[in-house]
C-alpha positions as CSV (number, residue, x, y, z in Angstrom):
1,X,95.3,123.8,141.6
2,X,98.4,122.3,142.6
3,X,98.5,118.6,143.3
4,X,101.0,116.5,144.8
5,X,101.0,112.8,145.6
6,X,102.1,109.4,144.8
7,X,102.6,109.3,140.8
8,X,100.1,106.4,140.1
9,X,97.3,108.3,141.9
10,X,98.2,111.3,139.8
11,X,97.9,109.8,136.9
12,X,94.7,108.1,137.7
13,X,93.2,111.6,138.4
14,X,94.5,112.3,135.5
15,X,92.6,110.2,133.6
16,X,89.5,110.6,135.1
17,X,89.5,114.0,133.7
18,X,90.0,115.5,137.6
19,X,93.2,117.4,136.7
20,X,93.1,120.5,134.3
21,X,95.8,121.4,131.6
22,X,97.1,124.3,133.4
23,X,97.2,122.6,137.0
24,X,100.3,122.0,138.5
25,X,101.4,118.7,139.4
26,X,103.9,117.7,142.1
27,X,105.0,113.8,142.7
28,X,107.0,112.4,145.4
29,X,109.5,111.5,143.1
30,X,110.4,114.8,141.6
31,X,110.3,118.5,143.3
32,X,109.6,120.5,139.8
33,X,106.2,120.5,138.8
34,X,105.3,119.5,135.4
35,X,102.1,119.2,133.6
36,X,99.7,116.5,132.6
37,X,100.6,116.7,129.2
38,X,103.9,115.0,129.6
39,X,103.1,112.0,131.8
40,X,104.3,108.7,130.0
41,X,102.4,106.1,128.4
42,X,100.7,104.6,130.7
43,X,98.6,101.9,128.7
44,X,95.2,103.2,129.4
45,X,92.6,102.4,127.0
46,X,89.5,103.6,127.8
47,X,88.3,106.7,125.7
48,X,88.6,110.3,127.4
49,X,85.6,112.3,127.6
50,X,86.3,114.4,125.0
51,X,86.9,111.2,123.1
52,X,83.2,110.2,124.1
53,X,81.8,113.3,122.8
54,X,83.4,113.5,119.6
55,X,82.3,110.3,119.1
56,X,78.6,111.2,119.7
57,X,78.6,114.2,117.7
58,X,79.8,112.3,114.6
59,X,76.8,109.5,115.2
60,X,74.6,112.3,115.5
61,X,75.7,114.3,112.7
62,X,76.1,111.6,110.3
63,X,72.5,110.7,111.1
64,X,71.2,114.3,110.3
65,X,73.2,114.4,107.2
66,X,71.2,111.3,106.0
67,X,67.8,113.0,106.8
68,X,69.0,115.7,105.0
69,X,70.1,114.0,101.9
70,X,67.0,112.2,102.0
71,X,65.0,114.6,102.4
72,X,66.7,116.3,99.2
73,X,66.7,113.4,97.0
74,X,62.6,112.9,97.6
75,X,62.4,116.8,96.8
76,X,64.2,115.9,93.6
77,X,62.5,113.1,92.8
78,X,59.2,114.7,92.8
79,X,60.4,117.9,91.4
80,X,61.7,115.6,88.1
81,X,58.3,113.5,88.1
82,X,56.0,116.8,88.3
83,X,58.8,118.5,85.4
84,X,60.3,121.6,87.2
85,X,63.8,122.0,86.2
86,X,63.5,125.4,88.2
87,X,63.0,123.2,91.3
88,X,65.5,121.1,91.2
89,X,68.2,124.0,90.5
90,X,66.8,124.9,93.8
91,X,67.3,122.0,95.7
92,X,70.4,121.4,93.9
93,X,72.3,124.9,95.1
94,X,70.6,124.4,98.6
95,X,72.2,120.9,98.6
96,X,75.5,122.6,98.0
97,X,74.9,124.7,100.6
98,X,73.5,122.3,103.3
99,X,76.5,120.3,102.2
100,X,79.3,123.1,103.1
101,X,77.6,123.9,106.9
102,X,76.9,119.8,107.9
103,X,78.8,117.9,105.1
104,X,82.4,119.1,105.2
105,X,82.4,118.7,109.0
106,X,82.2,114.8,108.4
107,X,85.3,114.9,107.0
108,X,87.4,116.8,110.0
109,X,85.6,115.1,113.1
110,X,87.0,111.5,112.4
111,X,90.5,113.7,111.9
112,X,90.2,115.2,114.9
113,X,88.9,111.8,116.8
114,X,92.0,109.6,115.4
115,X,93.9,112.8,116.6
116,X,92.6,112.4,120.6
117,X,93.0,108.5,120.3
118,X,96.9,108.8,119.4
119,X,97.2,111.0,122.1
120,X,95.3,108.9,124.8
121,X,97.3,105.8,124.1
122,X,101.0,108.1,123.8
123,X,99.7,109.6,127.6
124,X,99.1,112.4,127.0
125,X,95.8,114.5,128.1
126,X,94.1,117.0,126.2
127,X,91.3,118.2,128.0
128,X,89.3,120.8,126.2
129,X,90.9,124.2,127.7
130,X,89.1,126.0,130.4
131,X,87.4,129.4,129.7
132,X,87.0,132.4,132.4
133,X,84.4,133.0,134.4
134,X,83.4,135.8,132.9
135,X,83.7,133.9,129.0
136,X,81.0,131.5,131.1
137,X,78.8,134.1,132.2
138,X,78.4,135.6,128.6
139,X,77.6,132.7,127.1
140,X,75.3,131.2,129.5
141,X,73.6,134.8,129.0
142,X,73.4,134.0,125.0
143,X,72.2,130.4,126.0
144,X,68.6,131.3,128.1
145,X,65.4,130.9,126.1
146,X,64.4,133.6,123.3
147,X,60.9,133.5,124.2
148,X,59.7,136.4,122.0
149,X,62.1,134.5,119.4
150,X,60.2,131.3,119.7
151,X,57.3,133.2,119.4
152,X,57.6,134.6,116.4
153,X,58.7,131.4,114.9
154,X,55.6,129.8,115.8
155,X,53.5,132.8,114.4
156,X,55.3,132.4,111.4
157,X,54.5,128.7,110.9
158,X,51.1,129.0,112.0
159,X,50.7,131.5,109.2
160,X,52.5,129.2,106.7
161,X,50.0,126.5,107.3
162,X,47.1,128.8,107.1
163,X,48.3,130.2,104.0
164,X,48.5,126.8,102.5
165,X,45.4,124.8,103.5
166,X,43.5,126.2,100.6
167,X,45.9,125.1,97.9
168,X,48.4,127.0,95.6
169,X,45.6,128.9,94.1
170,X,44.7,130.9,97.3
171,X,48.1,131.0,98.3
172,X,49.2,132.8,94.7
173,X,46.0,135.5,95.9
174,X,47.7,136.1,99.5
175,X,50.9,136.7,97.7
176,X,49.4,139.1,95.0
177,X,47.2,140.8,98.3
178,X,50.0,140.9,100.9
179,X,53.2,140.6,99.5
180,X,55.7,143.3,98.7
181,X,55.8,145.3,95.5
182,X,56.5,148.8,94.1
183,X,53.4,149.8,92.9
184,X,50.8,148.5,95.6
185,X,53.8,150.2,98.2
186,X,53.8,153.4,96.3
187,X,49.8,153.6,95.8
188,X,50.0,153.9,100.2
189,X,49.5,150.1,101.0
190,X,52.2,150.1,103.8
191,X,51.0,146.8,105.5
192,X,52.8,144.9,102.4
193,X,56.0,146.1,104.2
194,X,55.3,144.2,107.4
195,X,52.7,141.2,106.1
196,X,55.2,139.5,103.9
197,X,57.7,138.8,106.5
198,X,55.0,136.1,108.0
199,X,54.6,134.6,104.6
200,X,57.2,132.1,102.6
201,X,56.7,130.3,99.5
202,X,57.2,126.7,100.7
203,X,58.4,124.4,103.4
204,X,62.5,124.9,102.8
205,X,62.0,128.9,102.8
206,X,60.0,128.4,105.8
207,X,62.6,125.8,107.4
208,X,65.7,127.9,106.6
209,X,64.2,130.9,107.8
210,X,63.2,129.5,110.9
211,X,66.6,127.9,111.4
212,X,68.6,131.1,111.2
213,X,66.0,133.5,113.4
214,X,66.0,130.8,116.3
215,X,69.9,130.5,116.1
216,X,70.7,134.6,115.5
217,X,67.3,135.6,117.4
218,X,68.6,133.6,120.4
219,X,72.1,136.3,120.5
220,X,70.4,139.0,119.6
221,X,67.9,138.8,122.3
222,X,69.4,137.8,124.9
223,X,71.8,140.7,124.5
224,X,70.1,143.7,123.8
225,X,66.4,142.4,125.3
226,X,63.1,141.7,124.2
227,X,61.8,145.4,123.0
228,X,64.8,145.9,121.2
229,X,64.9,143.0,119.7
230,X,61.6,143.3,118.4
231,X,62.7,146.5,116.7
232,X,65.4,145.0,115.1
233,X,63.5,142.0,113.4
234,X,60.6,144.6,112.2
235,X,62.6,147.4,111.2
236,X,64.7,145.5,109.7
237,X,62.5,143.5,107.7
238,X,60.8,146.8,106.2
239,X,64.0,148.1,105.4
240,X,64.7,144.9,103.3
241,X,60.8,145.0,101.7
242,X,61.9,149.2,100.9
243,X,65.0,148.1,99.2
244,X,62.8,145.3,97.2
245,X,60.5,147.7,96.4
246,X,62.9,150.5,95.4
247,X,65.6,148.3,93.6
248,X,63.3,145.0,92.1
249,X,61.5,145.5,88.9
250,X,58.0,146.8,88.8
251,X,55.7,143.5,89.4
252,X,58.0,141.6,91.3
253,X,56.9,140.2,95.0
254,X,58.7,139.7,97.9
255,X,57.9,137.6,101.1
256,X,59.6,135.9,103.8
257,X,61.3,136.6,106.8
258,X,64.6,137.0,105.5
259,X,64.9,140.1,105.7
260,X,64.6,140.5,109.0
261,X,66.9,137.8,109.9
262,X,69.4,139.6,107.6
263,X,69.3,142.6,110.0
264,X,69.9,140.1,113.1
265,X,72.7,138.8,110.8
266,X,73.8,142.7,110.5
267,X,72.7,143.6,114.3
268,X,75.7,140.6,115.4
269,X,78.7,142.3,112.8
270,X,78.0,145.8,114.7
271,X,77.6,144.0,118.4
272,X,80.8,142.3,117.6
273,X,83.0,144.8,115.6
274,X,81.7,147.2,118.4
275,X,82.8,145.1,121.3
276,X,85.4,143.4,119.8
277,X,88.3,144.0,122.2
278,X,86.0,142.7,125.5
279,X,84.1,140.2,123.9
280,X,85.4,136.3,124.9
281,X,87.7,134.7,122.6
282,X,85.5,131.9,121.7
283,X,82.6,134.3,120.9
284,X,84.3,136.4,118.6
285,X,84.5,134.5,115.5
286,X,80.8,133.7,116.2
287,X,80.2,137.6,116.3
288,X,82.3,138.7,112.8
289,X,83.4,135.7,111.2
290,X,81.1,133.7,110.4
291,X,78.7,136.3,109.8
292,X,81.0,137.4,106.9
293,X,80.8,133.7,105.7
294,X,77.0,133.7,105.9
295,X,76.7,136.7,104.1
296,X,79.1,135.9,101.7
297,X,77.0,132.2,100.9
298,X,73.9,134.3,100.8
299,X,74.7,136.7,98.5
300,X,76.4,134.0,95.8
301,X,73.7,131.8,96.1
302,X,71.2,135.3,95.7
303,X,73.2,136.0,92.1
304,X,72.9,132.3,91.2
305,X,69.3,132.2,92.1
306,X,66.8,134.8,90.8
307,X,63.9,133.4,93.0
308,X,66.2,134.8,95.9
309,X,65.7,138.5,96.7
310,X,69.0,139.6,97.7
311,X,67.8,143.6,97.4
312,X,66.1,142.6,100.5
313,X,68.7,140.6,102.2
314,X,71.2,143.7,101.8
315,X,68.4,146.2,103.1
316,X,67.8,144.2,106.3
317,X,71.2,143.7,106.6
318,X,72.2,147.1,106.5
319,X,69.3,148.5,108.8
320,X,70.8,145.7,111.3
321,X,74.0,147.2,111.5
322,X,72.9,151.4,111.1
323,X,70.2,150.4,114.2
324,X,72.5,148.6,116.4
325,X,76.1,150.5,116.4
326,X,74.2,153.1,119.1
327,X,72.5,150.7,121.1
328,X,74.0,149.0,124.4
329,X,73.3,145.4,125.1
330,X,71.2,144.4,128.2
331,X,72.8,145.8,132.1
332,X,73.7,142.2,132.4
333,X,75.7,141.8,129.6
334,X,77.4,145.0,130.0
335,X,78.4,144.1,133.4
336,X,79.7,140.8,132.0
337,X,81.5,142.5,129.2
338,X,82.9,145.2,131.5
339,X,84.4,143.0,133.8
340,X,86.1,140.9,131.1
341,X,88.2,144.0,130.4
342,X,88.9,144.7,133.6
343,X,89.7,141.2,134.2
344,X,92.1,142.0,130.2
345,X,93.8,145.1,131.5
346,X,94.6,143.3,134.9
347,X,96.6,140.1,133.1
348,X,97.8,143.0,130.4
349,X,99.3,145.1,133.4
């Protein structure tokens, strides 16, 4: 867009957020345009949006950091009064690790807010930059409702609260009838390969679980669709029980859904290395990156932990990637993706 006007109007639409970084800007005092980032002090106090939502995602982040700490100190507390030292190495490495994905960020938001208030007061507007069409259209497409993923997650709760209305005695007989081991797999008792992925051990391996398969199962449907999806989070979580089965000592048992969110973990690496020259720059990251970091977490806090099958994490994760590398997301997505390299070679050419 190109603007022109008196130079106090302009900088009041400035302000009000109604002129974009890369618009150019004409006044009636000067012919060259020039952009919003330059205009002068101008003595304006009032906070920019992105100001506004900074500040609101610190308040809300400080206040689920709280609940979380909370919650982990009460876990503690009960853990030392009932004498389980095993527990509270638990809680401890999950605090660790609940600390590096909401704690650290405390620490660069109030950076990054004393960075947009210097700027305000000096003039100068930073808007956050503007993203294609097509970088819209993808991640609107990632953004609908996973309905098969929500369902799932409310199957898999439903089952956890079954499991444990009768107490930790008839849970410990589920477990010993329907969780994954090598000699009731090898003696034809297949179920134990699907079963298990319903079941977890208590409420944080039921809450973490559910976290990651409503954040990757969100992606992972909405890319490649519902059926396929499906396939992914069930073929994937037998390839993890296999692995448990093959790799873990005779005796051992194995439940939980992780898994199969490892092969959605391992279905986004071989979307995103497979697409990685058309897919939007702010998606990425999302796509390769930190999947490497999550894997990477995983696995350190697998070799720290022995209560953590990471036999079955690796399994999942590598059926993810071996089932996905053929497969080609949704028509919609490939139309998306498709026209964001067109859209590449056309600003390339």
């Amino acid at each position: 867009m190109r603007a022109t006007g008196n130079f106090a109007d302009l900088i009041e639409l400035a302000r009000a957020g109604k002129i974009r970084w890369d618009d150019q800007i004409e006044t009636d005092a000067a012919a060259d345009p020039f952009s919003p980032h330059a205009l002068p002090p101008v003595g304006v106090h009032v906070p920019t949006r992105e100001e506004l939502r900074t500040i609101r995602n610190h308040r809300a982040l400080i206040v689920f950091d709280s609940l979380l700490a909370a919650t982990f100190l009460i876990l503690s507390l009960y853990c030392g009064a009932t004498g389980d030292p095993g527990g509270i190495r638990i809680i401890l490495f999950l605090s660790i690790f609940s600390f590096a994905l909401f704690g650290l960020p405390l620490f660069y938001i109030p950076k990054k807010r004393r960075f947009l208030e210097r700027a305000r007061l000096q003039g100068v507007f930073r808007p956050v930059p503007r993203i294609s069409p097509g970088d819209r259209q993808f991640v609107d497409e990632l953004s609908r409702r996973p309905v098969l993923t929500i369902a799932l997650i409310v199957a898999i709760v439903a089952t956890f609260v079954v499991t444990f209305f009768g107490g930790d005695e008839r849970f410990s007989r589920i477990v010993l009838a329907w969780g994954a081991s090598r000699d009731p797999i090898d003696a034809g008792q297949w179920w134990r390969l699907v079963a298990p992925m319903f079941l977890h051990f208590n409420a944080v391996h039921l809450f973490l679980n559910s976290m990651a398969l409503y954040s990757l199962g969100r992606m992972i449907e909405n890319i490649f669709g519902r059926f396929r999806f499906f396939l992914i989070f069930f073929i994937g979580g037998i390839a993890g029980f296999l692995a448990s089965a093959t790799f873990n000592e005779s005796g051992r048992y194995s439940i939980g859904a992780s898994g199969a969110v490892f092969a959605l973990i391992g279905a986004c690496l071989g979307f995103g290395w497979k697409h990685r020259n058309v897919l939007p720059p702010i998606m990425r990251n999302q796509f390769l990156g930190q999947m490497l970091i999550w894997i990477g977490i995983n696995v350190a806090l697998g070799l720290s932990l022995p209560i953590i099958d990471n036999y079955c994490h690796l399994g999942g994760l590598f059926a993810g990637i071996v089932f996905v590398l053929p497969l080609s997301p949704t028509p919609r997505i490939v139309e998306i993706l498709q026209e964001e390299h067109l859209s590449k070679e056309g600003g390339a050419g």
